[in-house]
Structures are given as structure tokens and as C-alpha cells.
C-alpha positions in Angstrom: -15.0 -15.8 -9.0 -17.7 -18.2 -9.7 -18.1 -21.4 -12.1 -19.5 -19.0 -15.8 -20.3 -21.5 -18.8 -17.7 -19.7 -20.5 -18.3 -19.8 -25.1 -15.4 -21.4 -26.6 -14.9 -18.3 -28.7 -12.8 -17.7 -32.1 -10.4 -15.2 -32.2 -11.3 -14.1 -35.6 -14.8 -13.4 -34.8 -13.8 -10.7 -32.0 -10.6 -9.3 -33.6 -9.1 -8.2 -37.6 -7.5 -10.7 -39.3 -4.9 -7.9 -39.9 -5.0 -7.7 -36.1 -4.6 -11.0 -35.6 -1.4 -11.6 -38.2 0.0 -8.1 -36.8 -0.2 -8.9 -32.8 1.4 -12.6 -34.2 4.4 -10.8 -35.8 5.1 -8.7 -32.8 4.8 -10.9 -29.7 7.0 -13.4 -31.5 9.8 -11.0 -31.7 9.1 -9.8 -28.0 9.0 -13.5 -26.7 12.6 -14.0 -28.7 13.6 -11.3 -27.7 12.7 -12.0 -23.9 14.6 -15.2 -24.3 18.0 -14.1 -25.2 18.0 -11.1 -22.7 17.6 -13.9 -20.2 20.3 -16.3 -21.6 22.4 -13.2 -21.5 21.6 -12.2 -18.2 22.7 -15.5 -17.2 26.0 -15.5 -18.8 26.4 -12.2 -17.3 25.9 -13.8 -14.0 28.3 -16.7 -14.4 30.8 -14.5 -15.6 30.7 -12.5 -12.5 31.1 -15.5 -10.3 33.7 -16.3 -12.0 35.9 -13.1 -11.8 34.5 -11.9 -8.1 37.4 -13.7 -6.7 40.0 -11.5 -8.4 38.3 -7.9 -6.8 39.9 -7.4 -3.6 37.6 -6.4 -1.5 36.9 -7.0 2.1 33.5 -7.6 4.9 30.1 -6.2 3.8 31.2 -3.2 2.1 33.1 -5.2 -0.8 29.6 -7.2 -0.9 27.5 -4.5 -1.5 29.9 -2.8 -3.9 30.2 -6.8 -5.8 26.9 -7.0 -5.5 25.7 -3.6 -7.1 28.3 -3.9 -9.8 27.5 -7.3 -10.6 23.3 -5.9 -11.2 24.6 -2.7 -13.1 26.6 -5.1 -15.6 23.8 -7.2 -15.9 21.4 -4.1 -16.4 24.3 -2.8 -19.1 24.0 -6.4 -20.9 20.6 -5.9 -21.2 20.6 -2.4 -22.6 20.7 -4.1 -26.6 17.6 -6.1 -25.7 15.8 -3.1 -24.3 16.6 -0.7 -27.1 15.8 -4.1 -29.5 12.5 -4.0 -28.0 11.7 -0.5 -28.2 13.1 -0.8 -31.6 10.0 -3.2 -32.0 7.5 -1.2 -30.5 8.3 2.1 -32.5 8.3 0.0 -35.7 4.6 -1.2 -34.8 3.5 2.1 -33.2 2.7 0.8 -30.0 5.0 3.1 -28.7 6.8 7.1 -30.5 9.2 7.8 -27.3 12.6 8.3 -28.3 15.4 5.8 -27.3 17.1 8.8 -24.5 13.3 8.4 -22.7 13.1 5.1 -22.6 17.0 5.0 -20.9 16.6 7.9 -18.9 12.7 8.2 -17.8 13.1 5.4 -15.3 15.9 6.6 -13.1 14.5 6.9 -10.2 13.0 3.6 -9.9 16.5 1.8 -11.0 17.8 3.8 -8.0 15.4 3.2 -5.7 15.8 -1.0 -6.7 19.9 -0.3 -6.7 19.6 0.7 -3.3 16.8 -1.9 -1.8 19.4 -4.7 -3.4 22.1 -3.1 -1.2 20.1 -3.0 1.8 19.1 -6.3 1.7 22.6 -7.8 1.0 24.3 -5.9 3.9 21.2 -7.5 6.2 21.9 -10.7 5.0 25.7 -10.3 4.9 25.7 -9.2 8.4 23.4 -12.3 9.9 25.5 -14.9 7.8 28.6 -13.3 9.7 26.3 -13.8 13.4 24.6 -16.5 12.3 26.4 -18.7 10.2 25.1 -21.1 8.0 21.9 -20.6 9.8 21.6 -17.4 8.5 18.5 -18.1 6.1 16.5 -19.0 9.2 16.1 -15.3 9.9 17.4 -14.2 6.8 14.8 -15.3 4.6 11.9 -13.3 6.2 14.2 -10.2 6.5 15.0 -10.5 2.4 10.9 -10.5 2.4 10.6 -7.3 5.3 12.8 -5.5 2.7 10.7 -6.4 0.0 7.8 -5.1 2.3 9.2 -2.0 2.5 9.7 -1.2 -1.1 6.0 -2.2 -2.1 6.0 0.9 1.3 7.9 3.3 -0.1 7.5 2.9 -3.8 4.7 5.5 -4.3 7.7 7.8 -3.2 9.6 6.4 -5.9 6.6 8.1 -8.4 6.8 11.3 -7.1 8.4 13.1 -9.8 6.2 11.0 -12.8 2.7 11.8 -11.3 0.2 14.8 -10.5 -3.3 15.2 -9.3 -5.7 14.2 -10.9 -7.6 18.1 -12.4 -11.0 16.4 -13.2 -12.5 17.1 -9.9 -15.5 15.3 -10.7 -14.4 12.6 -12.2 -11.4 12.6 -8.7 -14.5 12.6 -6.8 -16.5 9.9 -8.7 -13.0 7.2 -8.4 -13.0 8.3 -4.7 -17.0 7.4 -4.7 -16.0 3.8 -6.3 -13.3 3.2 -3.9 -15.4 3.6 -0.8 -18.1 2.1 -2.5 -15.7 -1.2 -2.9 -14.2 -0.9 0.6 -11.6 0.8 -0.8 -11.7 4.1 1.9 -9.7 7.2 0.8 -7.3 7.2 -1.6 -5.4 9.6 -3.5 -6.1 10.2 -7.2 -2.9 11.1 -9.5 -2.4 10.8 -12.8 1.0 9.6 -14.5 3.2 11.2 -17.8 3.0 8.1 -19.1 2.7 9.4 -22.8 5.7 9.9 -23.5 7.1 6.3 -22.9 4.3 4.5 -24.5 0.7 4.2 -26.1 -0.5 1.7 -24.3 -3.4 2.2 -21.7 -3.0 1.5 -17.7 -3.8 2.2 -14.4 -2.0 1.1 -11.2 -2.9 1.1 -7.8 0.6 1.6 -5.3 1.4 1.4 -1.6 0.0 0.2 2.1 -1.7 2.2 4.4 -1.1 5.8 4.2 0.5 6.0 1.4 -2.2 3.6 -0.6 -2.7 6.0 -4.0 -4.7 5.1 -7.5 -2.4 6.2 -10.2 -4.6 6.9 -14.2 -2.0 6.8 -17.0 -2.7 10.1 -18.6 -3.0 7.5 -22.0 -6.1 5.9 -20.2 -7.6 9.2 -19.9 -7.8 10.9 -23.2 -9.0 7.4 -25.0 -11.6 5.9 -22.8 -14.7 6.0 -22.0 -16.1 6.9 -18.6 -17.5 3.3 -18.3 -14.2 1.8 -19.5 -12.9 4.4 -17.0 -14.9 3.0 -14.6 -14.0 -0.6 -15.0 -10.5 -0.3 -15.4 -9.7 1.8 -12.0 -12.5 -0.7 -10.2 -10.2 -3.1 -11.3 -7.5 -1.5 -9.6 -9.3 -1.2 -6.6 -10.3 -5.2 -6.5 -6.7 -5.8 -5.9 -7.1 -3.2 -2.7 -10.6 -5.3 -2.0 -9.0 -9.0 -2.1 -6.2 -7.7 0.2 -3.7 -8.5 -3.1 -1.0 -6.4 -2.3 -0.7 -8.5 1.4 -1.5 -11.5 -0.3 1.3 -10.8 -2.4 3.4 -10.3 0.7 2.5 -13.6 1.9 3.9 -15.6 -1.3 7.4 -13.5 -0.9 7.9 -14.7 3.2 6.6 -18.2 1.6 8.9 -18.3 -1.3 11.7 -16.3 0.9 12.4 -18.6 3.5 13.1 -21.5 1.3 15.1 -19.4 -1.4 17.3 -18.1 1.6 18.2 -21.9 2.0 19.0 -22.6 -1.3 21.5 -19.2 -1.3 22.8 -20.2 2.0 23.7 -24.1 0.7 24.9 -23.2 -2.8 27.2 -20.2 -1.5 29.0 -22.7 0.5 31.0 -23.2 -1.5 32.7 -19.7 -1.7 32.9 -19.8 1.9 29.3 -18.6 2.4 27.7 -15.2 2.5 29.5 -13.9 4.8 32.3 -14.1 2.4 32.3 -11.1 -0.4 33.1 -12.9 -3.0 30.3 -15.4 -2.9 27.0 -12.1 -3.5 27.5 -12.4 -7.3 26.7 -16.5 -6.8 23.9 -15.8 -4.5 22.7 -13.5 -7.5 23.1 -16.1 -9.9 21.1 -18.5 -7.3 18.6 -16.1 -6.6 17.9 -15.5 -10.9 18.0 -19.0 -11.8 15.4 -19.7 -8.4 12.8 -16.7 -9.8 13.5 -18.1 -13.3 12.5 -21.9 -12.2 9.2 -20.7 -9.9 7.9 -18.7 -12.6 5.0 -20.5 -13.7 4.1 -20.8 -10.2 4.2 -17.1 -9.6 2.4 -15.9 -13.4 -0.5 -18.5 -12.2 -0.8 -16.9 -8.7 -0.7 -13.2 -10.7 -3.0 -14.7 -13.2 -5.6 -15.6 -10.5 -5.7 -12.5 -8.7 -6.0 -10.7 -12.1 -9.0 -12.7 -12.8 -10.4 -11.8 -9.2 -9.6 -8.5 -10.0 -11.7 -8.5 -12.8 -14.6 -10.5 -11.4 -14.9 -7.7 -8.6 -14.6 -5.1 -10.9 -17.7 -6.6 -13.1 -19.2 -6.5 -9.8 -19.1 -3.0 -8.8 -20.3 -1.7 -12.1 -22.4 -4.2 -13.4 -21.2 -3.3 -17.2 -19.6 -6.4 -19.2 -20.1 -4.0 -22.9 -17.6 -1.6 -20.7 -15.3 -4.3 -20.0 -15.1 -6.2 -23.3 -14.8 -2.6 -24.7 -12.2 -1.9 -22.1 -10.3 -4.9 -23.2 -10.4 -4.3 -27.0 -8.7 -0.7 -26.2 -6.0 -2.3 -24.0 -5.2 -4.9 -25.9 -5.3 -2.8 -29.7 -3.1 0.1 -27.7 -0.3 -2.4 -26.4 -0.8 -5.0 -29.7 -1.5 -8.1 -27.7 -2.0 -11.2 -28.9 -5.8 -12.0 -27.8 -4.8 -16.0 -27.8 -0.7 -16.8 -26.8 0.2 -20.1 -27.5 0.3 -22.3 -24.1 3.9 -22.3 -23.3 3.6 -18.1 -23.6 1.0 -17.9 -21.3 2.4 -20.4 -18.4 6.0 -18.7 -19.0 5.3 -14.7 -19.9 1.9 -14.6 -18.9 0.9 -12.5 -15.6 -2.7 -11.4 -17.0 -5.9 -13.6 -18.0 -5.6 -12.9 -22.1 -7.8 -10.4 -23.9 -10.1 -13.2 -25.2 -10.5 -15.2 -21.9 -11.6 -11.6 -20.4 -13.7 -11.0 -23.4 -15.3 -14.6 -23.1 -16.1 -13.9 -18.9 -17.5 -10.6 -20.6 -19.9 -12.3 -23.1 -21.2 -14.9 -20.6 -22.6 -12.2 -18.8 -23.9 -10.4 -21.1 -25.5 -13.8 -22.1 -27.0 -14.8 -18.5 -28.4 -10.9 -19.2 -30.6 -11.7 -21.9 -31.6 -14.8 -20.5 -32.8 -12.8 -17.3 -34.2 -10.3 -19.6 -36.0 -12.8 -22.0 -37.5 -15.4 -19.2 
């Protein structure tokens, strides 16, 4: 993305200042919110390490089964803090699910991640057994294969949530925008995602063959076709700047190192080859994502902000894509301007007025073209 001369905009002059006060209100509860489900989620944790010496259980099959229980009592700890925060969004509209969708509708995908996380600690648990402390050597890229995998499969994973796109024209004009960006072929589906939320999205899954664009059915009855446009181009910038592998890249990166942080800290429990040490490698491996998140929402934020650079790009329409970003942000309630701290901690997207600002300085450069 090139150097723009970007206007030190005012949030006022874009946005309500109802809007303004209301997006306030609710991303302060969601970031408190965010902060105790993690404080929790740590406790959790250390409680587990703490009583997995008591379980009797024995080689990789008392690992996994540690393991998985330790994740389920950490995703049952949670469960106030999600219901809290759906609490929130019904209250502010952003969302009329019921709470039985909200636990239910994802079960699949909890599945799918319940059995990925015992895949990859029976790999690790077996090359800590042949391998001995050594075992991150080899076990950190094979934590990242696994990851690899599930970014493979995980279109699968959608199978039951998503259907072909009807609009045959408008299949074939996204199809005519992915070649047009390098994209090639790609399969156009459309996802039930109305009856979880109200806010707008469109997602872009998988490697290879089973590479697919997937339109929240919310995306399609509000937007334009331009907006339309923009928001699936978007999409298909992460395909063009090879996102998905890049993102592959920072997990081997990140991987081999976290695997040697595991491998020294579970020591102490006799190391991983010992069952009773997978709840502290958990513990390791949260407080590890925990401390690297800035890193990783500034990498995110970066390829975002390609994402939309190449998507202003293929069509050439800023009014779409400050239109596009007024929608997304009024549907979800996001605060156009996070305080710092927010956007370096929660913060995986460019916010709606730094996209809106990148929007006007085009439109700008326009009407200088237009004028000279």
C-alpha cells in the first residue's frame, strides 16, 4: 500500500453523536468483558495444573483425555462471559439470536478444534517420548503442519452453515472479480449467518481445491452491489497477497520457539511425555498467545490494510468503500476511533475511520485529477 497524505479526520464529522456515545457504551462493556473471560480462563488453567496430578491416567491417551477436559472446563468457564456478551449485543440490537443459537450453532467448529487439539497433543506427546527434551526441534513445525491442516479442512467444517450462492449473475460477476484479481476459480456460497447476528461479513476459506468465498446472507440483503463489490474484492486481496500462506509462515515462525518454551517449562512435571504435564503446556501455550498479541493484531492489521488497498484497486470506487465501512461498522456498533491500548490489544482490523480517511484521500487525489 503506498505513502496517502491521509486528513486527520474528526469522528464527529463522519459519524452521530448518538453513534458515537452508543458504540462508546458498548465496546467498553465488551473490552471488560474480554478482560475477565481471560483472567478466568487463566485461573481455569492454573487450577488444572494443579489437580492433573491427582487423575490417574497413563501414556498419550490420559494426555489427550487431560488435555481435552482441561479445554472443555475452560470453554465451560467461559460460557457466563459469552452469554454476558450476547446479553450485550441483544440489549443494543446488534444481534436478536436467542441464547440456545448462540451455544448450539457452532458445534461443529468446537468439534472440529476439540479434535485438531487432540491430534496435535498425541504428535507432540509421542516425539517428547522419542525425542526427549528435544522434542520442540521437530515438534514445533508439526504443532504448525497441524495448524496447516485445519486452515485445509476448515471449509469442511462449514458445510452444514453454507449454500450456493442463487444469484447466478451476481455468482458469475464475484467469479469475474476473482479471475480478474488472480484469484482463478472459486466457489461462491452463501452462509445462515442471520440468525446469530446482524452484523455484515464475508470470508474467504481454505487452500487449493478447496479455496471457497463465503457472503453472509446479512451482507447480501443490506448492500449495495458496489459495496458488494468491494467487500468480496476484499476477500479476494487476502487470496492475491498470498495471506492465508503468509499466515502459515508466522505459525512455523512463532511455532518453533513456542515449542521450546513448552518443552523448558514442562520440565518440571517430568516433561511432555509425562500426562500430567498437557494442562501446563496449555497454560504455557495461553499465557505465550496472550504475551505475542500485539505482535500478531499488527501483522493482521497490516494485511487487512493490504487487503483493502487491493480491493480499492480492483474497483476503483472509494464512495463504495467509505459506504461499505459506514454499513459494517453501524451493523456490528464499532467504535470508529478505540482508544490506543484497544487497538494494539483487541484490534485485528484498520478502524472504520482510518479506512474511511484511506477512502477520502482518494476521493481527494480524484478531484485534483479531475480539476487540473
Amino acid at each position: 500500500m503506498p505513502d496517502l497524505s491521509l486528513p486527520d479526520m474528526d469522528p464527529s464529522t463522519v459519524f452521530s453523536a448518538e453513534y458515537l456515545e452508543r458504540s462508546d457504551r458498548y465496546a467498553r462493556f465488551n473490552r471488560v468483558n474480554w478482560v475477565l473471560a481471560t483472567l478466568v480462563q487463566l485461573a481455569v488453567l492454573v487450577v488444572c495444573v494443579r489437580l492433573a496430578p491427582r487423575f490417574r491416567v497413563r501414556g498419550i491417551p490420559g494426555g489427550v483425555a487431560l488435555g481435552l477436559g482441561t479445554l472443555v472446563a475452560v470453554w465451560v468457564a467461559g460460557l457466563p462471559f459469552v452469554l454476558a456478551g450476547h446479553w450485550w449485543r441483544r440489549r443494543y440490537d446488534v444481534s436478536d439470536a436467542d441464547y440456545a443459537t448462540i451455544l448450539v450453532d457452532p458445534w461443529l467448529e468446537r468439534i472440529g478444534g476439540l479434535a485438531v487439539a487432540g491430534v496435535a497433543i498425541a504428535l507432540l506427546m509421542l516425539l517428547a517420548r522419542r525425542l526427549g527434551d528435544r522434542w520442540w526441534l521437530v515438534g514445533g513445525p508439526a504443532f504448525a503442519a497441524v495448524g496447516a491442516a485445519f486452515v485445509l479442512a476448515q471449509p469442511y467444517l462449514l458445510s452444514p452453515r453454507v449454500e450456493p450462492l442463487r444469484d447466478r449473475m451476481l455468482a458469475a460477476e464475484i467469479r469475474g472479480l476473482a479471475r480478474a484479481q488472480g484469484v482463478g476459480e472459486v466457489d461462491v456460497e452463501v452462509k445462515d449467518a442471520s440468525r446469530r447476528t446482524r452484523a455484515l461479513n464475508a470470508e474467504f476459506f481454505g487452500i487449493g481445491p478447496t479455496r471457497r468465498i463465503v457472503i453472509w446472507d446479512t451482507a447480501l440483503e443490506r448492500l449495495t452491489r458496489p459495496e458488494l463489490r468491494v467487500l468480496v474484492a476484499h476477500e479476494f486481496g487476502h487470496v492475491e497477497a498470498d495471506h492465508v500462506w503468509k499466515g502459515i509462515g508466522w505459525l512455523f515462525l512463532f511455532a518453533i520457539p513456542g515449542a521450546y518454551v513448552i518443552a523448558r517449562v514442562t520440565r518440571r512435571r517430568g516433561g511432555l511425555a509425562n500426562p500430567h504435564a498437557v494442562p501446563l503446556a496449555l497454560l504455557t501455550l495461553t499465557v505465550l498467545q496472550l504475551a505475542i498479541l500485539p505482535a500478531t493484531n499488527a501483522i493482521t492489521r497490516r494485511y487487512e490494510r493490504e487487503a483493502d488497498w487491493l480491493s480499492l484497486q480492483a474497483t476503483e470506487n472509494p464512495r463504495a468503500f467509505e459506504g461499505l465501512t459506514k454499513q459494517l461498522a453501524a451493523a456490528a456498533l464499532a467504535d470508529p476511533d478505540p482508544p490506543r491500548w484497544a487497538r494494539v490489544v483487541l484490534g485485528t482490523h484498520p478502524t472504520p475511520m482510518e479506512r474511511i480517511e484511506v477512502a477520502r484521500s482518494l476521493l481527494r487525489e480524484e478531484a485534483l485529477r479531475e480539476g487540473s
